[in-house]
C-alpha positions, -999 to +999 in steps of 0.1 A: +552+684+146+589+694+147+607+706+175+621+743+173+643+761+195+667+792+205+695+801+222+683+817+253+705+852+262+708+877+290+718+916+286+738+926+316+706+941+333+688+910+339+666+912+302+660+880+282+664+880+245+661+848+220+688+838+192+677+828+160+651+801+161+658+769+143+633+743+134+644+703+135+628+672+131+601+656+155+629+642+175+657+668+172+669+703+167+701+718+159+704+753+180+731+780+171+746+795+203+739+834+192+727+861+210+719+898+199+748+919+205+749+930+241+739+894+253+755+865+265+747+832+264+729+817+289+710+784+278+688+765+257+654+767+250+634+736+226+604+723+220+596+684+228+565+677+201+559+640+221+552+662+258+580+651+278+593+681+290+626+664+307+661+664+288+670+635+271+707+628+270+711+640+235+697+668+254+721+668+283+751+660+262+746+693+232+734+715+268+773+703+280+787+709+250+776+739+239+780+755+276+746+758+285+741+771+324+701+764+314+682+744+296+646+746+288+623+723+270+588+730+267+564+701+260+535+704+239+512+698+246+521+706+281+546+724+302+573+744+306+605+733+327+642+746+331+670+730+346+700+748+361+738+732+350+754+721+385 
């Protein structure tokens, strides 16, 4: 199983909205920060296929880099968890 991910976007109201989802490898993914028009960025949403939903710090660095308030991994099987950028 590969992990997939999106940039994850806010419209000035509060909504949510996905970028484009991109689909890696079992142990990476390359996101593009996009959002729909209307939407900033916000964070980072991937997949982690071996169910360790905690960043790595591949994870932490491209989150840094790419100026990610939040990041979200979601383990499969198991759960979802975000972190907030301090």
């Amino acid at each position: 199983m590969n992990e997939i991910g999106a940039s994850i976007c806010q419209f000035p109201g509060g909504g949510l909205a996905f970028g484009p989802w991109a689909e890696g490898t079992p142990q990476s993914v390359s996101i593009e920060v996009a959002c729909p028009t209307g939407a900033d960025f916000l964070g980072i949403f991937h997949t982690h296929p071996n169910g360790v939903p905690a960043p790595s710090p591949q994870d932490i660095k491209s989150g840094l880099a790419s100026g990610s308030k939040v990041l979200c991994i979601k383990a499969i099987p198991g759960d979802l968890k975000c972190y907030r950028k301090r």
